[in-house]
C-alpha positions in Angstrom: -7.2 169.5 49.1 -7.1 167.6 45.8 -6.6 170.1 43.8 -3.2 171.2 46.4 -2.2 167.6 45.7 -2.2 167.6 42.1 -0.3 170.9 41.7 2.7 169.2 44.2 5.7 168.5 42.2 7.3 164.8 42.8 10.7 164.3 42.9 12.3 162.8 39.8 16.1 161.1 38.6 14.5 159.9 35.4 15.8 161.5 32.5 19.3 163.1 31.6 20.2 165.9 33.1 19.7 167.6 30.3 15.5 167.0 30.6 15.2 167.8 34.3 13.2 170.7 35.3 15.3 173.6 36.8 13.2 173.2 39.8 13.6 169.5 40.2 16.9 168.2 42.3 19.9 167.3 40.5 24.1 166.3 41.6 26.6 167.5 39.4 30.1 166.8 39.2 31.3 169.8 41.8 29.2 167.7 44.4 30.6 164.5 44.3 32.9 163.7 47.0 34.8 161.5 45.6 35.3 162.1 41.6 33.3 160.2 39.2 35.3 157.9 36.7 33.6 159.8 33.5 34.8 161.0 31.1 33.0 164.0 31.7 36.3 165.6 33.2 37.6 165.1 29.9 35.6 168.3 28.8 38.4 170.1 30.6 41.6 169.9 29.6 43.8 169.8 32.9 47.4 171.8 32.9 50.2 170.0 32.0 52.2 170.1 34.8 48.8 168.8 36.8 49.0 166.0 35.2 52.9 165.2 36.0 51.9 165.6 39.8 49.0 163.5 39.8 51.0 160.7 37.9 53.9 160.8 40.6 51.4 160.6 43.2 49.7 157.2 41.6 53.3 155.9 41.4 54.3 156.9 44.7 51.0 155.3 46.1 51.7 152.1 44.3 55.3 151.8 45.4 53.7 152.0 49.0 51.1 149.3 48.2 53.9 146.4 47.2 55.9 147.2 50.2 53.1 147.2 52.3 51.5 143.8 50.7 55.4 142.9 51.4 55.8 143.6 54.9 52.3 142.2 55.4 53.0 138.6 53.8 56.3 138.9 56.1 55.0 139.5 59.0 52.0 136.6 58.4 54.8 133.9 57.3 56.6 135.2 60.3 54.0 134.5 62.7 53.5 131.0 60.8 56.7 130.4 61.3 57.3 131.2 64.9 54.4 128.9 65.0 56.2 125.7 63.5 59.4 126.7 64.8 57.8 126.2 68.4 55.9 123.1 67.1 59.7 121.9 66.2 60.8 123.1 69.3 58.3 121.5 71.5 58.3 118.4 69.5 62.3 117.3 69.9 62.3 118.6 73.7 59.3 116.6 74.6 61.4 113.1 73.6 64.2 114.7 75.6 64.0 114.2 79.7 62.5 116.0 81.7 65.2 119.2 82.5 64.5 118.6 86.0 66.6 115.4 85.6 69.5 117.2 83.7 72.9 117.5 85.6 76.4 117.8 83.7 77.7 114.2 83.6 81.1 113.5 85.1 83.7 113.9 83.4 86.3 111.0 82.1 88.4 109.9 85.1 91.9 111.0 84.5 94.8 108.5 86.1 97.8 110.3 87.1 100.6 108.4 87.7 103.7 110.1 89.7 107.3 108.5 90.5 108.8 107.7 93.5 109.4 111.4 94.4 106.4 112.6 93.1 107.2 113.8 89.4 104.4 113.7 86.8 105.5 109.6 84.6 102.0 109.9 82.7 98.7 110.9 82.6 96.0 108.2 81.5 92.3 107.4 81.0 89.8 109.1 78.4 90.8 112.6 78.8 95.1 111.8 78.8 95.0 114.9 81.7 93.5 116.0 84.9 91.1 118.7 85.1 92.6 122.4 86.1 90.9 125.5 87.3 90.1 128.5 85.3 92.3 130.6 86.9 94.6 127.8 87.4 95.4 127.6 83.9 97.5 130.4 81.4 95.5 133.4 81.1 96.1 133.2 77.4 94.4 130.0 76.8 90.8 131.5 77.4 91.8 134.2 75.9 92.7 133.0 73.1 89.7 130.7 72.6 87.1 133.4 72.6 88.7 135.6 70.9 88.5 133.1 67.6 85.4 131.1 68.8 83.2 133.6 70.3 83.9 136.8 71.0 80.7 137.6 72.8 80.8 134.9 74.7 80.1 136.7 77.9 77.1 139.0 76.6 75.0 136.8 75.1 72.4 134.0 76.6 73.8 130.8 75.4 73.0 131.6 71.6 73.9 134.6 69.8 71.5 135.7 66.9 74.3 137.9 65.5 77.0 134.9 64.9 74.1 132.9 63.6 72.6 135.0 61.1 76.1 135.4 60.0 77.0 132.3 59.9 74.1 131.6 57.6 74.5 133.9 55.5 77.6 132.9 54.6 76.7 129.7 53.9 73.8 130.1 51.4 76.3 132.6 49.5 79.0 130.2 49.6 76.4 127.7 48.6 78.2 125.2 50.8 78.4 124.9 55.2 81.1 126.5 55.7 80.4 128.0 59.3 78.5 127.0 62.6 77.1 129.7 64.6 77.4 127.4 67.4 78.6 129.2 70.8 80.9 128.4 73.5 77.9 126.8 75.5 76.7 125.2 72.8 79.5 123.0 72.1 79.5 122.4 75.3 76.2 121.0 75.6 77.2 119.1 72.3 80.1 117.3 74.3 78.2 116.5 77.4 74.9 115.4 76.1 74.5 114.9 72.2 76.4 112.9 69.5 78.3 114.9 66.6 75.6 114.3 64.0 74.0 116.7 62.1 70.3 116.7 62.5 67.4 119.1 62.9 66.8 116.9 66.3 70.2 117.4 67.5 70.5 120.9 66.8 67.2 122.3 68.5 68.5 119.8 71.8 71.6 121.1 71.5 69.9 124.7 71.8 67.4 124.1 74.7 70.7 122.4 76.6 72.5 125.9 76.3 70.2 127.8 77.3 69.9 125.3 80.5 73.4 125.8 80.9 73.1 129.2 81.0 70.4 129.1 83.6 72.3 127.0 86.2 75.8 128.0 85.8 78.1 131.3 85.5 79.9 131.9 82.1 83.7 131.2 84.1 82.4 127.7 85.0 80.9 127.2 81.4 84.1 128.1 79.8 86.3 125.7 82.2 83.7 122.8 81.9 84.8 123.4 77.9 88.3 123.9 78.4 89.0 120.7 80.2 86.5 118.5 78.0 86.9 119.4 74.6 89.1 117.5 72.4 92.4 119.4 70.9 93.5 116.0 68.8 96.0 113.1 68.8 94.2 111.8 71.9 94.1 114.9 74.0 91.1 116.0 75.6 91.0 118.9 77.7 94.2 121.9 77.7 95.8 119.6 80.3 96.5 117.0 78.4 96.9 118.8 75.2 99.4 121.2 76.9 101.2 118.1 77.6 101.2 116.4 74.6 102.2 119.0 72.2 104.3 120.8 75.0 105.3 118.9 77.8 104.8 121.2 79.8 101.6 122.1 82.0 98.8 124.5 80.9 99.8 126.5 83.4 103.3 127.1 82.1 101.7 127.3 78.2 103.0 130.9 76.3 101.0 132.9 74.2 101.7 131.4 70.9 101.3 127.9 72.6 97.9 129.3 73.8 96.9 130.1 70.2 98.2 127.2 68.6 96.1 124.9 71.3 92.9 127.6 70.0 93.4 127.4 67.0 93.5 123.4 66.8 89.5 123.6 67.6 88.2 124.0 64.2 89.6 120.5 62.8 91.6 118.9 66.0 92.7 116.3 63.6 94.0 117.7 60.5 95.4 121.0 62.1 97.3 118.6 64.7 101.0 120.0 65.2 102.1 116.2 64.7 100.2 116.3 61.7 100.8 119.5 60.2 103.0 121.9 61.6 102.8 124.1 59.1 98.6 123.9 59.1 99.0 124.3 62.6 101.4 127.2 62.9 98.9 129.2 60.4 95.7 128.6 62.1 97.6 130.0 65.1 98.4 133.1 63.7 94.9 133.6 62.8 94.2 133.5 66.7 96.9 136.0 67.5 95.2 138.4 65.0 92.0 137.9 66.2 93.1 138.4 70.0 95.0 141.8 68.7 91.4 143.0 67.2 89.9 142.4 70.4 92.5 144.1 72.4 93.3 141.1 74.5 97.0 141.5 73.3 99.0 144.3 71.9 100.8 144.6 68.2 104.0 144.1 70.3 102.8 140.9 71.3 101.3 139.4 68.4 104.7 140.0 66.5 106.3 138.6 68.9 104.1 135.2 69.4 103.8 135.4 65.8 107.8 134.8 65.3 107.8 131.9 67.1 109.1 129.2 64.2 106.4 126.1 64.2 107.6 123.1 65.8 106.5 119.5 65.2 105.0 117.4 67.9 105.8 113.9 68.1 103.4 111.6 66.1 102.2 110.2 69.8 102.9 110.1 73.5 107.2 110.0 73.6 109.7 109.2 76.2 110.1 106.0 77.5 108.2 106.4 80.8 105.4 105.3 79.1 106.4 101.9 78.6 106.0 101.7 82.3 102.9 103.7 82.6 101.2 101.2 79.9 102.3 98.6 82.4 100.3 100.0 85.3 97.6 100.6 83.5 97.2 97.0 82.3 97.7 96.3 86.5 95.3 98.5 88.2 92.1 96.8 87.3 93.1 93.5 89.4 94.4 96.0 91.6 90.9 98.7 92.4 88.6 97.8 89.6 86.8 99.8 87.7 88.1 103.6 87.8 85.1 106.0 88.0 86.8 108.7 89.6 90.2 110.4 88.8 93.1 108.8 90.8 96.8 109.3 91.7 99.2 106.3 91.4 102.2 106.5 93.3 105.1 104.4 91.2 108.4 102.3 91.9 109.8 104.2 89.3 112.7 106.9 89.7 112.2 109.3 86.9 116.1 110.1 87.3 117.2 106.4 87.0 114.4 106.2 84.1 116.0 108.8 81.5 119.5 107.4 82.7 118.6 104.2 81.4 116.5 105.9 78.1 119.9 107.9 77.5 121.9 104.4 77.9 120.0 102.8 75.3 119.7 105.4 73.0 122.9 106.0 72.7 124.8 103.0 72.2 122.2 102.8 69.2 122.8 105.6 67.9 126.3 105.6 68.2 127.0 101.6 66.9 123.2 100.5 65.3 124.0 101.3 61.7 127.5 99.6 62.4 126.8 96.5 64.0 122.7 96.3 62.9 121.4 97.2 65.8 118.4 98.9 66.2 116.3 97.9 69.8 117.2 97.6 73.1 115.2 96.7 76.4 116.4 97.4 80.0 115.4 96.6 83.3 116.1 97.4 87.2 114.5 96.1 90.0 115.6 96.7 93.7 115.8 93.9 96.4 112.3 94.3 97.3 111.1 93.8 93.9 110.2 97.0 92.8 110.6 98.2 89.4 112.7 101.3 89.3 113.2 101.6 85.6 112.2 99.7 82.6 112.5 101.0 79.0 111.0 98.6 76.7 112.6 100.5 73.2 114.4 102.7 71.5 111.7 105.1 71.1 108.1 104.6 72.1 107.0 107.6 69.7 107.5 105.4 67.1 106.5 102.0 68.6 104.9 101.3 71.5 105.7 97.7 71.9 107.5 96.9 74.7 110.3 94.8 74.6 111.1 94.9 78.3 108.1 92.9 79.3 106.1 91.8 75.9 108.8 90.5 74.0 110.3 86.6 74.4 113.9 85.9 73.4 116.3 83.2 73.6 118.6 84.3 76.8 121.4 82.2 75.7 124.1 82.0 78.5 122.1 84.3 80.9 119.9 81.3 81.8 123.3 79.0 82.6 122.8 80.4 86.4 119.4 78.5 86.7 121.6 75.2 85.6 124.2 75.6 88.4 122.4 76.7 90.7 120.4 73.3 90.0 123.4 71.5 90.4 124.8 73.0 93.6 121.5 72.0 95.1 122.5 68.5 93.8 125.0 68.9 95.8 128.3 70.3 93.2 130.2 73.0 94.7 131.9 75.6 92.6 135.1 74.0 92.7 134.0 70.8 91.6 135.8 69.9 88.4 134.6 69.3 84.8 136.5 68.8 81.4 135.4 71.2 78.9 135.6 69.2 75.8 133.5 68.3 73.3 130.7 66.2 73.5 128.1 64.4 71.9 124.5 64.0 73.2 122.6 62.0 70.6 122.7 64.2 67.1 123.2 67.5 69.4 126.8 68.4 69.6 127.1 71.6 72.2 130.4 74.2 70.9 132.3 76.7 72.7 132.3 79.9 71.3 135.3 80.0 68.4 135.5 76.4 69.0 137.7 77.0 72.0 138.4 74.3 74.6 139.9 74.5 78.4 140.3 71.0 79.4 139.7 70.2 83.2 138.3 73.3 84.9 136.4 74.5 87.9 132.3 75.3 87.6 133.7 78.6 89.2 135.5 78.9 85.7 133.2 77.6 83.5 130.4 79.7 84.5 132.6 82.6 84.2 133.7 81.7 80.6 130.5 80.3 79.7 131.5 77.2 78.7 128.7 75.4 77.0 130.3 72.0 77.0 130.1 72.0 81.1 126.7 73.4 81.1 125.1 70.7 79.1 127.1 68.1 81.2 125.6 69.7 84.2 122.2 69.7 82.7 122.7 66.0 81.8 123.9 65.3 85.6 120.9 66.9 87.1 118.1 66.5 84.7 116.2 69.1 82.4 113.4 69.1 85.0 115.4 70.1 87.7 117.0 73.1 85.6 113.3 73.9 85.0 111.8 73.8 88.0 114.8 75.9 89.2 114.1 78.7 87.1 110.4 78.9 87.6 111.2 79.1 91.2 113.3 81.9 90.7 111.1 83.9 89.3 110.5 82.4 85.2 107.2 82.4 84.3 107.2 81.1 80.9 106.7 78.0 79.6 110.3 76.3 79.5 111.1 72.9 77.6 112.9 70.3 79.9 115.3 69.3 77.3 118.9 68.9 77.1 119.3 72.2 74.8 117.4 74.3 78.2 121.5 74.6 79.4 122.0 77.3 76.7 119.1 79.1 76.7 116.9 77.8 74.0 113.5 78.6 75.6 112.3 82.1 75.4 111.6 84.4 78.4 111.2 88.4 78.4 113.8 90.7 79.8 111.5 91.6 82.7 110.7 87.9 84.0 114.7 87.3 83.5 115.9 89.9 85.6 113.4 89.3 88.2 114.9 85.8 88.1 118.1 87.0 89.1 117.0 89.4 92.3 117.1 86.4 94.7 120.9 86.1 94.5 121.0 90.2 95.3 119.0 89.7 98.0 119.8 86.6 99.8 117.8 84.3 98.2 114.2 85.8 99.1 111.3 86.1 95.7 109.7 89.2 96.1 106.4 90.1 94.3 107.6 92.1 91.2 105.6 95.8 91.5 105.2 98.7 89.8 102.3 99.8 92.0 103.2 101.6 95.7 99.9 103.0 96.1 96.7 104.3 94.6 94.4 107.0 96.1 92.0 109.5 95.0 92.5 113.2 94.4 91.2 113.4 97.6 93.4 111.6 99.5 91.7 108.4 99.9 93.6 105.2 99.7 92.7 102.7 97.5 95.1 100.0 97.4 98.6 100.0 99.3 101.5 97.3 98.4 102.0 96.9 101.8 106.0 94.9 101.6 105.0 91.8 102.9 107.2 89.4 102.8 109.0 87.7 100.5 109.2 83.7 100.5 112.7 82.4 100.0 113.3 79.9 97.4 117.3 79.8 97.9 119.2 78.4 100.7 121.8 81.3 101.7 124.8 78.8 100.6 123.4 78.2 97.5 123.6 81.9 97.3 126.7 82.1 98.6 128.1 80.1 96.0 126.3 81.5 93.2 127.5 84.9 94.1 130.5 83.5 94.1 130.7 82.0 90.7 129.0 84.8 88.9 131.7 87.9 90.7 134.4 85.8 88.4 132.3 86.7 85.3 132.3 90.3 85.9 136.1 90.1 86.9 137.4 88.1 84.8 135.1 86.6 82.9 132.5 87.5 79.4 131.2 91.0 81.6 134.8 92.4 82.3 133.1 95.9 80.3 130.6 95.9 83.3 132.9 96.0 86.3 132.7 99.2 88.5 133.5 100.0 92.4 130.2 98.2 93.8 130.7 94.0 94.1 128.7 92.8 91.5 128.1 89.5 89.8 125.8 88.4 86.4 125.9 86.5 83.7 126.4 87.3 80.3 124.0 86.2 77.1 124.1 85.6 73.5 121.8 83.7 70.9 122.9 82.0 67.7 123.9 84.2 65.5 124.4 87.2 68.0 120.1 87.7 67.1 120.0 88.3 71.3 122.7 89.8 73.8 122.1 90.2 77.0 123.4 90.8 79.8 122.1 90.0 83.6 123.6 91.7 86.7 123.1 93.0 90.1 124.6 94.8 93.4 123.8 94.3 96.6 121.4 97.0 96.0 119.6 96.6 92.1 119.1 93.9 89.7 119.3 95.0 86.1 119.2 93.1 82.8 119.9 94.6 79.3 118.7 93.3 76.1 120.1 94.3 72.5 118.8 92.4 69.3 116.3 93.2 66.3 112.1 93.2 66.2 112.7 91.0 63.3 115.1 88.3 64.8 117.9 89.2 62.0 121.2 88.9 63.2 123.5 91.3 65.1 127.5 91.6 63.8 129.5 89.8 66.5 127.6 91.6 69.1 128.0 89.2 72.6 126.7 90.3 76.0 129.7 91.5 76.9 129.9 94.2 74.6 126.8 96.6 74.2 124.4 94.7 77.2 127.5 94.9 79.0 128.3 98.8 78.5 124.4 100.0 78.8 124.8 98.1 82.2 127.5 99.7 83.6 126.7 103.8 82.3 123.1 102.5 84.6 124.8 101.3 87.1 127.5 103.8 88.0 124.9 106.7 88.0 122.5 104.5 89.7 124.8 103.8 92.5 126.4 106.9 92.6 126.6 108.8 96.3 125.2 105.0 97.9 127.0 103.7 100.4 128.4 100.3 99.2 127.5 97.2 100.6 129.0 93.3 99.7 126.9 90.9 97.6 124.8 88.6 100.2 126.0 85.2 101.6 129.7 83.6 102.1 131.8 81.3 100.3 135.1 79.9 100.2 137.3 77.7 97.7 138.6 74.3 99.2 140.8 72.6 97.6 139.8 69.5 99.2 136.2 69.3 97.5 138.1 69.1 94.0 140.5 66.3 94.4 137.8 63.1 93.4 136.9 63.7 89.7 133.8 61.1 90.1 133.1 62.8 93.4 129.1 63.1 92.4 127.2 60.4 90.5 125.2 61.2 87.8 121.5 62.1 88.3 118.4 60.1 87.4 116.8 62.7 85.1 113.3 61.3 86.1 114.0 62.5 89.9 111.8 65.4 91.6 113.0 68.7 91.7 115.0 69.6 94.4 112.9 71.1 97.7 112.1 74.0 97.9 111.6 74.0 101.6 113.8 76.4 103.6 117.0 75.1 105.9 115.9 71.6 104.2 119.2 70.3 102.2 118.8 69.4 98.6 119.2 65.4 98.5 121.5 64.4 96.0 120.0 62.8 93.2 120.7 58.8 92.6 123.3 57.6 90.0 121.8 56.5 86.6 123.1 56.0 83.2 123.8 58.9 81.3 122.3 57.0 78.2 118.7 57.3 79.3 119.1 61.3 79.4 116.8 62.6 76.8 118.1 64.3 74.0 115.8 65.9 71.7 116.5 70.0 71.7 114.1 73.3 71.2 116.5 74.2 68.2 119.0 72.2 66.6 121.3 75.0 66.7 124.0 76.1 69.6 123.8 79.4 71.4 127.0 80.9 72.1 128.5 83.4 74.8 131.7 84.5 74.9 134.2 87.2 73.9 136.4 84.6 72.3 139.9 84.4 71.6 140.1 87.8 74.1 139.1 85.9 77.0 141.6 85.6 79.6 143.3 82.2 80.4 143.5 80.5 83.8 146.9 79.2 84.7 147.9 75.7 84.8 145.1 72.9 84.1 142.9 75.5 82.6 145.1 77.1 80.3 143.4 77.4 76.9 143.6 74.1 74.2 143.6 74.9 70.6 142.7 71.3 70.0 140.2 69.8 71.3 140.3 66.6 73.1 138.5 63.3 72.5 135.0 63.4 72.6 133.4 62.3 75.5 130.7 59.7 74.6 127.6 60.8 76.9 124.5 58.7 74.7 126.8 55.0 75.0 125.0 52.0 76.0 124.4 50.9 79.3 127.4 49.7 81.6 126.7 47.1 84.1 128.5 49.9 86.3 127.2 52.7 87.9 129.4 55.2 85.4 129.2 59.2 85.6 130.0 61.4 83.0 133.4 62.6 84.4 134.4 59.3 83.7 132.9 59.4 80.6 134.9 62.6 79.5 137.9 61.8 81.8 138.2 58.2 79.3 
């Protein structure tokens, strides 16, 4: 056994190769799986072309190693990135409500206001239109708006990857934000919910609310929620309003190249603004109609023809003089309903017809005499016996300034408040044939002319308020007392404040054209004050009535002689006195205005069936050239009136009155009144007392202005026969601020001598 284990032969690596027993176990290099690095292949020198191969294939396996380390790193920073993406994600929705609490907010109440037979005056509120229906509107306008801001609006989920890896790859080679990415919905859900700034936060909201908006509603109501919410510039929000302010016209009635040019406006509302730019405007549009054309929503025929369409400028803001009323409501309806938190319908007093008859009157005359006679605004009023407002233009053009004259703006009347006076002293107990001398006079340092200086000696107040004879109105105002003059006139309808001087008989303190010519509407209407209105009645869209006017009833404030009388007097100053330009078939009556200096003509007059005042002058006080009340007020009046009245069966001016003789034959007939007396009453069927006698010294004297208004058409004004026939030189003085007679002493005596 040993000696069988001594002879076995052990295994063995030690050694080189070289030493190892033939017999003993050995690897050499055919063995090897894998190919040693030695250099012991290096014994053997490989063919060249070998070699090439073997070298391609190391390159080729290399190449495949970078992009594989590539798309490896990729993929991790990828997943990393999904990772903080939805850590983003997650982190600006959980400070946003819960969805379940989402709902699309209403949207801005729109106002509509409608005239009297139901035509569109003026839409108002936050959106300037009301909301219309998808298929309501042109077909072109959505058309047109997805074909240039996004044209796969109805195949993708409320996002779409394509426009937005576009959209950022053209910004980081234009190395500046040049495009959005944002869809349809996504704007949307920026106009509802989010402000417009540009934040991570407000981006990855503005996402999650699209894809909500996806969720709950169809793509047709998505792009009409847009269509009437986003803004299109100069105040328009929504294709209603836009299609009205840069069209007048509905956006039902909007054309192809008025569809593109409203698309188009969406990328800068503001700068590409057709009252901005027209030009801007007209290109940005064309840019539409070729991206409609390469989405075959038009044909080549079409676009060339849209295309053609010159570019027109919009006026710089809301235009036509309409609006001057429809600010006027709108400044009304909150004492009226409240707050408006749904959209409305306002039924107005206005007659559209009646409205651009009295725009076109205006306008007009302006343009036709302005430049020549320095004229450059005018005002006008109408108002029917029920005190409704049936047209009121408060400017020339309210494009270019919305100020209204008609109802904002305070002006010396001048002559046109001289009714106020008389009427005053008929109450006292004067009748139109009572006789004064027009002649100078003095009250204290106030010396009251005629226009041109001209003088008529003893004449009727029938006369003198036809003539507008300053002279007699101050005398009357002295007889009866400032006060009463005052509280006259804010019985009648004034509402501003009024100084009881002596001066008040020519119109000194300042009124508006709309408070003026509501003054007035008692004498059309028998002597009854009627609530002024623009409002008939406000509903919802739905039907539901909010507030009615009703047509109560109207106190009265004149006794129907009074009126009778008035009407009377103020018929001879339409036929033959300052307002002969004004005359047509109807009976009318009114009273003619002008300021010093010719800075205000009016002119006041009314029918049985209106009451309509006219105002001419300067924003900046300066002075007209010669222009009276009887010229352009006078004019403007009558071109309203005739239409106005046209195809209405005539009707006489309210109350009775006839001259007698006998009433005129004592001069001193009425004392003169204690200017400290009460106004007269107001009570109705009550008589006016007549005021007690008191010395026309104590009559106070101080004035608003120290200069005189005049009204008249001067030296062309037609002359009474006998006593009143026209005196180029003026008589005495009459002394009215002597001292005190022991006698009871009225100022006809005064002036008489």
């Amino acid at each position: 056994m040993a000696n069988r284990r001594d002879s076995r032969i052990e295994p063995s690596f030690e050694g080189p190769p070289q030493a190892r027993s033939s017999a003993g176990l050995s690897v050499n290099e055919e063995d090897r799986v894998v190919p040693s690095n030695r250099k012991a292949s290096a014994k053997r020198k490989p063919a060249k072309g070998k070699s090439s191969r073997a070298k391609r294939g190391r390159s080729r396996r290399g190449l495949f190693g970078v992009l594989g380390r590539l798309f490896y790193w990729c993929f991790v920073f990828a997943i990393w990135g999904g990772i903080a993406v939805a850590g983003i994600v997650v982190y600006y929705g959980a400070k946003m409500p819960a969805a379940t609490t989402w709902s699309i907010p209403d949207r801005a109440p729109n106002i509509k206001i409608v005239s009297a037979d139901g035509q569109l005056l003026a839409n108002r509120g936050m959106s300037g239109g009301e909301a219309v229906g998808l298929h309501e509107m042109s077909p072109y306008i959505p058309e047109a708006v997805i074909a240039i801001e996004d044209r796969r609006f109805y195949s993708h989920f409320g996002i779409d990857p394509i426009g937005l890896s576009r959209a950022m790859v053209t910004n980081v080679l234009g190395g500046r934000f040049s495009q959005g990415g944002s869809t349809l919905t996504q704007q949307l859900a920026k106009n509802l919910f989010l402000t417009p700034d540009r934040t991570l936060e407000r981006k990855v909201q503005e996402v999650l609310l699209a894809l909500w908006l996806e969720h709950k509603h169809t793509k047709d109501q998505i792009l009409e929620m847009y269509l009437n919410r986003v803004y299109f510039g100069s105040g328009a929000y929504g294709v209603e309003a836009a299609s009205r302010r840069y069209f007048g016209k509905s956006a039902r009635d909007v054309t192809l190249s008025e569809a593109a040019l409203l698309a188009g406006l969406l990328k800068a509302p503001s700068r590409l603004s057709p009252a901005r730019d027209p030009k801007a405007a007209e290109e940005r549009s064309q840019l539409v109609l070729a991206a409609m054309r390469d989405e075959g929503k038009i044909s080549a025929k079409e676009m060339t023809s849209a295309m053609s369409a010159p570019a027109t400028r919009a006026p710089s803001y809301w235009t036509g003089s309409e609006n001057y009323v429809a600010d006027t409501i709108m400044e009304e309806l909150p004492d009226l309903i409240g707050d408006v938190r749904g959209d409305i319908v306002i039924d107005s007093t206005v007659d559209l017809n009646l409205q651009k008859l009295a725009e076109q009157s205006i306008r007009r005359l302006i343009d036709e005499s302005g430049k020549k006679l320095n004229v450059t605004q005018g005002a006008l009023v109408s108002i029917d016996d029920s005190g409704a407002v049936r047209a009121m233009v408060g400017g020339y053009d309210y494009s270019t300034s919305q100020f209204d004259r008609a109802s904002e703006a305070r002006r010396q009347p001048g002559s046109a408040f001289k009714p106020f006076v008389y009427m005053a002293a008929l109450e006292a107990g004067r009748t139109p044939d009572s006789i004064r001398n027009d002649a100078p006079i003095k009250i204290g340092n106030w010396t009251p002319d005629n226009y041109g200086g001209k003088y008529f000696g003893k004449v009727t107040l029938a006369t003198a308020l036809a003539k507008s004879l300053n002279s007699v109105a101050a005398q009357l105002t002295m007889e009866v007392g400032p006060n009463a003059v005052v509280e006259a006139a804010h019985r009648m309808g004034i509402q501003s404040d009024l100084i009881a001087n002596t001066s008040i008989a020519l119109g000194t303190s300042e009124v508006t054209p709309l408070e003026l010519t509501s003054a007035y509407v008692p004498f059309a209407n028998g002597g009854y004050k009627p609530d002024i209105h623009f409002i008939r009645r406000v509903t919802t869209t739905e039907g539901k009535v909010l507030y009615d006017s009703g047509g109560g009833s109207a106190p009265r404030v004149v006794k129907p002689e009074i009126v009778g009388m008035m009407n009377s007097m103020m018929t001879g100053t339409v036929e033959i006195g300052t307002a002969r330009k004004a005359a047509f078939a109807w009976p009318s009556a009114g009273k003619t205005g002008t300021s010093q200096n010719s800075r205000d003509a009016w002119f006041v007059g009314y029918t049985a069936n209106l009451t309509t005042g006219v105002w001419f002058g300067n924003d900046d006080g300066s002075a007209m050239k010669k222009v009276t009340g009887g010229a352009l007020p006078a004019q403007a009046w009558h071109e309203f009136m005739v239409a106005a009245h046209e195809g209405v069966p005539v009707r006489p001016l309210p109350g009775t009155w006839k001259s007698t003789p006998a009433d005129t034959i004592v001069p001193d007939e009425i004392p003169a009144a204690n200017n400290t007396a009460p106004a007269p009453s107001t009570s109705v069927g009550q008589q006016a007392p007549a005021r007690p006698a008191a010395p026309v010294a104590q009559a106070p004297v101080r004035a608003a202005r120290p200069a005189q208004t005049v009204d008249a058409d001067g030296p062309s004004m037609p002359e009474d026969d006998g006593a009143t026939a026209s005196i180029k030189h003026p008589v005495p003085p009459g002394d009215v601020g002597g001292p005190r007679k022991k006698r009871q002493t009225s100022i006809l005596d005064l002036l008489g001598g």
